[in-house]
PAMIMAR-273716 format. One record per residue (C-alpha): chain; y, x, z; residue number from 1. Coordinates in nm, 2 decimals. Example, Ala and Ser with C-alpha at 12.3 -4.5 7.8 and 13.67 -1.06 7.14 Angstrom:
# residues 2
<c=A, y=-0.45, x=1.23, z=0.78, k=1> $
<c=A, y=-0.11, x=1.37, z=0.71, k=2> $
***
This chain:
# residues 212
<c=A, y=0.00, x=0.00, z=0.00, k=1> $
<c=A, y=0.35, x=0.16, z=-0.10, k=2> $
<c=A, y=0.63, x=0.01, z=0.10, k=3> $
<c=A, y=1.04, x=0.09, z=0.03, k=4> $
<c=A, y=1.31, x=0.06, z=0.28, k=5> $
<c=A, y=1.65, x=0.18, z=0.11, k=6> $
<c=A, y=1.60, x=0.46, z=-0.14, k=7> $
<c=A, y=1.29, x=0.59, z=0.13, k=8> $
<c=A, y=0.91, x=0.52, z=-0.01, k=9> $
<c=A, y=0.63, x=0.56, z=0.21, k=10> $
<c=A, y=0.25, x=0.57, z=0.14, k=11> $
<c=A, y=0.08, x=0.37, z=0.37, k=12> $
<c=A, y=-0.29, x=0.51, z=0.32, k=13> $
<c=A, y=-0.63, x=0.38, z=0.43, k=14> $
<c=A, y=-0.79, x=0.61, z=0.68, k=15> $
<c=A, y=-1.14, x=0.57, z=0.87, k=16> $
<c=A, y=-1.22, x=0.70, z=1.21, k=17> $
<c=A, y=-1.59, x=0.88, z=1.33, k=18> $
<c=A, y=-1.66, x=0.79, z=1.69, k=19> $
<c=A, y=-2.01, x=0.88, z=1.68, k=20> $
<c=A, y=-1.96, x=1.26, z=1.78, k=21> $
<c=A, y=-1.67, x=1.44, z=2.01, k=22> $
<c=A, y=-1.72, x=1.85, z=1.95, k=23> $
<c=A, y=-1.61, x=2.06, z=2.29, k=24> $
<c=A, y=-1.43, x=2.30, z=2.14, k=25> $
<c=A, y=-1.34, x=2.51, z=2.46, k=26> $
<c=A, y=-1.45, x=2.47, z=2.85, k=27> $
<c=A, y=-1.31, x=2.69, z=3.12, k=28> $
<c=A, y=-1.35, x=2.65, z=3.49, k=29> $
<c=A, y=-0.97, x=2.81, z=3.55, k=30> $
<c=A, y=-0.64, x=2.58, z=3.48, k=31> $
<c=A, y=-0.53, x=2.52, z=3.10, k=32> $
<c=A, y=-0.22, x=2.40, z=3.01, k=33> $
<c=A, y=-0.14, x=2.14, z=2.73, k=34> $
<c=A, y=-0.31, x=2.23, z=2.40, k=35> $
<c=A, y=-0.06, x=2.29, z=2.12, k=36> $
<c=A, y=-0.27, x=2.22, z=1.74, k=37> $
<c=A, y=-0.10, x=2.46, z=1.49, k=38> $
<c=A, y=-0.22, x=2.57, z=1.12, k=39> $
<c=A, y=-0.59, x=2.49, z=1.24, k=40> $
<c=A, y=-0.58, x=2.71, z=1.52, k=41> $
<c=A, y=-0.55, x=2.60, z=1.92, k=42> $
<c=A, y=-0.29, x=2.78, z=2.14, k=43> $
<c=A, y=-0.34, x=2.73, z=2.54, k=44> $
<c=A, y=-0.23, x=2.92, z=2.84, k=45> $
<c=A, y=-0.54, x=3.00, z=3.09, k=46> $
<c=A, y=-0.37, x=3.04, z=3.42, k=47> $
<c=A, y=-0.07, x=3.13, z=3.23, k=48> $
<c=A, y=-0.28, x=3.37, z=3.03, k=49> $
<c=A, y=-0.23, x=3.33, z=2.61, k=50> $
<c=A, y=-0.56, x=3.21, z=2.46, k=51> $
<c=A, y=-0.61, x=3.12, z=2.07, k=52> $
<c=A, y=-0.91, x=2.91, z=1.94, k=53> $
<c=A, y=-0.99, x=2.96, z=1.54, k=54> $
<c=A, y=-1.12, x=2.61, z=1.48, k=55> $
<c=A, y=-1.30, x=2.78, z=1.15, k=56> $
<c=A, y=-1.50, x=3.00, z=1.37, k=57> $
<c=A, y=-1.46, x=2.89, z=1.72, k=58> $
<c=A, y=-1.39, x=3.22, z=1.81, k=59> $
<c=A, y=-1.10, x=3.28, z=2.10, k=60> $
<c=A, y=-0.92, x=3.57, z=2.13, k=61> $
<c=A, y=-0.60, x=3.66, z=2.39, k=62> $
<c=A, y=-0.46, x=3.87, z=2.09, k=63> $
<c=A, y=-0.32, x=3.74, z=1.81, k=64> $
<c=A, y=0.04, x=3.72, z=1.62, k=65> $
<c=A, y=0.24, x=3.53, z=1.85, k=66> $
<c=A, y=0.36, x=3.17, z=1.67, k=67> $
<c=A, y=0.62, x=3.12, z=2.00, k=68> $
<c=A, y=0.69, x=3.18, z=2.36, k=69> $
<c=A, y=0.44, x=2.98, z=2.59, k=70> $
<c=A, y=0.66, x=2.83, z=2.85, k=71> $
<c=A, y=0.54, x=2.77, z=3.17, k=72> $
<c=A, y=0.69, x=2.58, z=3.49, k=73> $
<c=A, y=1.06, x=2.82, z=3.49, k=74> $
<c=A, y=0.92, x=3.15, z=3.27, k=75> $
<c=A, y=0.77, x=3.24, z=2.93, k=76> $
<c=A, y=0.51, x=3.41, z=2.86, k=77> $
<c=A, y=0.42, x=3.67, z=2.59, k=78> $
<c=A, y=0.07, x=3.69, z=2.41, k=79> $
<c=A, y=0.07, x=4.05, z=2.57, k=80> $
<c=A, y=0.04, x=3.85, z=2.95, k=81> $
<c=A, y=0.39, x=3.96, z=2.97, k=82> $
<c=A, y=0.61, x=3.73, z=3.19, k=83> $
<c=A, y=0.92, x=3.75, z=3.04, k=84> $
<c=A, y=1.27, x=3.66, z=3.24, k=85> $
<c=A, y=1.48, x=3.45, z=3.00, k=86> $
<c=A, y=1.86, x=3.56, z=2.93, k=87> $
<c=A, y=2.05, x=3.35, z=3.15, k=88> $
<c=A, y=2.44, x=3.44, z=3.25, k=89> $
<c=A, y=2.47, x=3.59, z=3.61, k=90> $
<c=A, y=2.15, x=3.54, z=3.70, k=91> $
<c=A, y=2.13, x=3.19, z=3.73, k=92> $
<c=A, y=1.78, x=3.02, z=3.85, k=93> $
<c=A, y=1.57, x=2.83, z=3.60, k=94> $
<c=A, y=1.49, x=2.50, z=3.75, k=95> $
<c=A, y=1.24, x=2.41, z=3.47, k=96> $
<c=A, y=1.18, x=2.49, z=3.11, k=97> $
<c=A, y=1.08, x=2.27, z=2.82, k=98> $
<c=A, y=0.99, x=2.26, z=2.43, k=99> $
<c=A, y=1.19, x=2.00, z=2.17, k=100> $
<c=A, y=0.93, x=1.76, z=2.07, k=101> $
<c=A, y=0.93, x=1.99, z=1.76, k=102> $
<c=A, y=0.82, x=2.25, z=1.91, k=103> $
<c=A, y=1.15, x=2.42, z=1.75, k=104> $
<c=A, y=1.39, x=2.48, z=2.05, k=105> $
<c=A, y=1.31, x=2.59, z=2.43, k=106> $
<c=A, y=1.56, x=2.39, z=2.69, k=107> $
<c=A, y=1.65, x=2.57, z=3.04, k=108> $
<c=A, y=1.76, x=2.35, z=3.31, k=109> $
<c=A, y=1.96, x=2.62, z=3.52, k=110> $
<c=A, y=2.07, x=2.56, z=3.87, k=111> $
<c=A, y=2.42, x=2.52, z=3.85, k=112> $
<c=A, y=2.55, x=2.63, z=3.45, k=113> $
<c=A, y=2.39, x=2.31, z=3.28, k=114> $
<c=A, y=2.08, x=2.32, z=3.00, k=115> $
<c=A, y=2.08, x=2.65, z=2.80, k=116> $
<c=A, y=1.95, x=2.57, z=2.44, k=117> $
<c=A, y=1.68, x=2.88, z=2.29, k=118> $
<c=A, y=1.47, x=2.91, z=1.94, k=119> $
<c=A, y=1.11, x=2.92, z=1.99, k=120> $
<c=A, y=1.10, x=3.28, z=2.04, k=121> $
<c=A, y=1.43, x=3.29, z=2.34, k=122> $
<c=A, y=1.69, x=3.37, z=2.15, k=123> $
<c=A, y=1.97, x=3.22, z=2.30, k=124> $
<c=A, y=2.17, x=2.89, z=2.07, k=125> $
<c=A, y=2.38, x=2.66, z=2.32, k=126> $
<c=A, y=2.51, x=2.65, z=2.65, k=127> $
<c=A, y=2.55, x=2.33, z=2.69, k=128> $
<c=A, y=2.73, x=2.39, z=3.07, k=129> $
<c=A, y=2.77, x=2.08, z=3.27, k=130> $
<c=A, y=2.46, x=1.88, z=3.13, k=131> $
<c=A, y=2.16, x=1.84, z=3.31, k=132> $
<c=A, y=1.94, x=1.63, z=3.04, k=133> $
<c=A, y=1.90, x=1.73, z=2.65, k=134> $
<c=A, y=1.72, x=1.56, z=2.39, k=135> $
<c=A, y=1.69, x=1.69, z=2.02, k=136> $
<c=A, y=1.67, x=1.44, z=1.69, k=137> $
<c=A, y=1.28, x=1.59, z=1.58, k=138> $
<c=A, y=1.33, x=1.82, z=1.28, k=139> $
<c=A, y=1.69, x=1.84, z=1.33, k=140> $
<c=A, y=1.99, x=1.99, z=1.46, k=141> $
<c=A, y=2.12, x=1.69, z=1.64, k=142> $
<c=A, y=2.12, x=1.69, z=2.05, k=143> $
<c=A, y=2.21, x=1.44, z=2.25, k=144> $
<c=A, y=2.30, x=1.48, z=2.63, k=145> $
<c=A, y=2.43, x=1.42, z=2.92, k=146> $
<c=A, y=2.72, x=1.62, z=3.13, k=147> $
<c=A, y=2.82, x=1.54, z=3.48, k=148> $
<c=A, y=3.06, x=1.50, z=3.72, k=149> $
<c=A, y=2.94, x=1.58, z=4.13, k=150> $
<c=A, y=3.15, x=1.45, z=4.43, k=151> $
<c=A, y=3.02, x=1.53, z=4.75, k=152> $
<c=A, y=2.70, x=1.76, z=4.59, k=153> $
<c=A, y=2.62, x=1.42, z=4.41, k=154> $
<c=A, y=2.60, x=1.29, z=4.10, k=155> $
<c=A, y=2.95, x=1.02, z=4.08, k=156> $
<c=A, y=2.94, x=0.98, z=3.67, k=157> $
<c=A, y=2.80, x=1.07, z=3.33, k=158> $
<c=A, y=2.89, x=1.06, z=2.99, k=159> $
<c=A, y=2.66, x=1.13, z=2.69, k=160> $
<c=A, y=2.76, x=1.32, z=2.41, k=161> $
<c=A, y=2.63, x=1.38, z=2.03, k=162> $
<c=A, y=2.63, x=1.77, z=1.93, k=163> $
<c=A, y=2.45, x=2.02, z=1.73, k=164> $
<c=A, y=2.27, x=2.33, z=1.76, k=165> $
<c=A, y=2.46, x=2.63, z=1.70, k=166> $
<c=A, y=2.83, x=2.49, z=1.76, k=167> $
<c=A, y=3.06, x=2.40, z=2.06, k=168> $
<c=A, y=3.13, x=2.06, z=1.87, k=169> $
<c=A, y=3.07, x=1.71, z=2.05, k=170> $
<c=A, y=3.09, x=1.36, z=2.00, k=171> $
<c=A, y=3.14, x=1.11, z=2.34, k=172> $
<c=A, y=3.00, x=0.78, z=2.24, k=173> $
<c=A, y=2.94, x=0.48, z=2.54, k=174> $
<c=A, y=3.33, x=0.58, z=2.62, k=175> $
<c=A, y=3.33, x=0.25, z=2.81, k=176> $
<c=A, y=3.01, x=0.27, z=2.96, k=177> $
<c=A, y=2.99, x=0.34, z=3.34, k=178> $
<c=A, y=2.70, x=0.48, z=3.52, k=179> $
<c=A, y=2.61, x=0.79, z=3.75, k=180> $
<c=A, y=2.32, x=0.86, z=3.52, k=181> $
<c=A, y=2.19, x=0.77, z=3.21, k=182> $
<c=A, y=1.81, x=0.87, z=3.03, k=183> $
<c=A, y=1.88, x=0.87, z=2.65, k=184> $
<c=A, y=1.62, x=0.98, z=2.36, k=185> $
<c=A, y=1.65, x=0.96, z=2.00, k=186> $
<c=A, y=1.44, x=0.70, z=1.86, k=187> $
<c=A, y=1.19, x=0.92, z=1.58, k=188> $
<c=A, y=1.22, x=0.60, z=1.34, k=189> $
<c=A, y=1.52, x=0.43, z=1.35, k=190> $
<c=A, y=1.92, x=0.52, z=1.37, k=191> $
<c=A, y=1.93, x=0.41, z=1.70, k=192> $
<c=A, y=2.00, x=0.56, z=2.05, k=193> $
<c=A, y=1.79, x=0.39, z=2.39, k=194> $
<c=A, y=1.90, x=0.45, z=2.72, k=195> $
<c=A, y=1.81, x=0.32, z=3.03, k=196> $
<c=A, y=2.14, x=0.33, z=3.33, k=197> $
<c=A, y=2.10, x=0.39, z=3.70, k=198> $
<c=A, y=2.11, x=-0.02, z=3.77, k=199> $
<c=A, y=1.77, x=-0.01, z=3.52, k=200> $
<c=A, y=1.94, x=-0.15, z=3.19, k=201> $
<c=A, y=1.77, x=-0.04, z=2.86, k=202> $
<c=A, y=2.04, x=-0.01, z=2.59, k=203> $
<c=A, y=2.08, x=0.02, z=2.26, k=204> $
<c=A, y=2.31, x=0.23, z=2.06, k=205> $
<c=A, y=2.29, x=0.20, z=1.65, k=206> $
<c=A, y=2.45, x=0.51, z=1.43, k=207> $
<c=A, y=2.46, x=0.69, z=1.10, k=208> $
<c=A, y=2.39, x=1.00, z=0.98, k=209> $
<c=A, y=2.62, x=1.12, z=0.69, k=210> $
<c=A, y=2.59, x=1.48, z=0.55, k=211> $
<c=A, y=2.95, x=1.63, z=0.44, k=212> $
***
C-alpha cells in the first residue's frame, strides 16, 4: 500500500513475524547495560567494560574500532576500559549523562552550569547554561529546552526555548505560559511540541520547519 501526505510518499510494506525460535545471542552473569544494534554488530558495556558481538559470527571481542563513547551513569568510557573525564568548565560535576535518541549527541547535566551539548565521540557543541532538560528533533539539529529561574535554591519558573546545535541562537515559544517546570519532547511524526506542566496538563504546541 503506498500512501501520500503532502509531497511525502511512504511504502507501507507487508512484513511477517517468526515466533517459533528466540536465539541467545550473549549470556553473562556480571551487569550489561542497554544493548545498542549498529551495522549488524552489538555494542554493550560489561560492568562498564566495552564488549562487541559480530552477529555474522557470534564472536565477541573488547577490541574493536570504537563507533562512539559508551556513557555510563556521569563518565564515558573508551573501548581501551579507559574512563575518560568529560571537558567541563571549572570542573563542574556531572549529574548524569545521556545519548540523543539518535545516538548523535551526548547531553551532560552539570551541577550548576546547565546541559553541556557533545558529538558522539565528546567533543564539546553547546553550552546550553541555565537549562536543566534538553531534547533533540531525531536526525536533526533542532533542540528544544528548558532554562530556569531558582529563588530560595528552588525552581520559581521555566521557559522553553527552540535552538540549534552549534549556535547561541534561541527561540522562546509558550511566552505566556506559566509553570515552574515543564517536560517537552519532540514528537518523531508530526510538527508538533507535547509538554506536560507542574499542575499535570499535557499540551500541545504545532510549528513549521522552513529551511532558508
Amino acid at each position: 500500500n503506498k500512501v501520500t501526505k503532502g509531497k511525502k510518499s511512504f511504502s507501507i510494506m507487508s512484513y511477517t513475524i517468526d515466533t517459533k525460535s528466540v536465539d541467545v545471542i550473549y549470556t553473562s552473569e556480571r551487569r550489561i547495560s542497554t544493548p545498542i544494534l549498529l551495522n549488524s554488530s552489538i555494542y554493550i558495556l560489561e560492568d562498564d567494560k566495552p564488549i562487541n558481538i559480530n552477529l555474522a559470527d557470534n564472536l565477541t571481542s573488547e577490541n574493536f574500532p570504537q563507533p562512539f563513547l559508551f556513557a555510563s551513569n556521569d563518565k564515558l568510557i573508551k573501548v581501551s576500559n579507559k574512563i575518560d573525564t568529560l571537558s567541563i568548565p571549572n570542573n563542574e560535576k556531572a549529574i548524569s549523562v545521556k545519548y540523543s535518541k539518535d545516538g548523535e549527541n551526548i547531553f551532560v547535566l552539570t551541577s550548576s552550569i546547565g546541559v553541556l551539548v557533545y558529538d558522539k565521540m565528546a567533543n564539546p557543541i553547546n553550552n546550553l547554561t541555565s537549562s536543566g532538560f534538553v531534547r533533540k528533533l531525531y536526525k536533526s539539529n533542532l533542540l528544544l529546552f528548558t532554562e530556569q529561574e531558582d529563588k530560595d535554591d528552588k525552581i520559581a519558573s521555566s521557559k522553553l526555548y527552540i535552538g540549534f546545535l552549534n549556535s547561541d541562537k534561541k527561540f522562546e515559544i509558550l511566552q505566556n505560559e506559566k509553570s515552574p517546570k515543564f517536560y517537552p519532547d519532540w514528537s518523531p511524526t508530526e510538527n508538533k511540541i507535547v509538554y506536560v506542566t507542574e499542575d499535570d496538563s499535557i499540551k500541545l504546541v504545532s510549528f513549521n520547519i522552513e529551511k532558508n
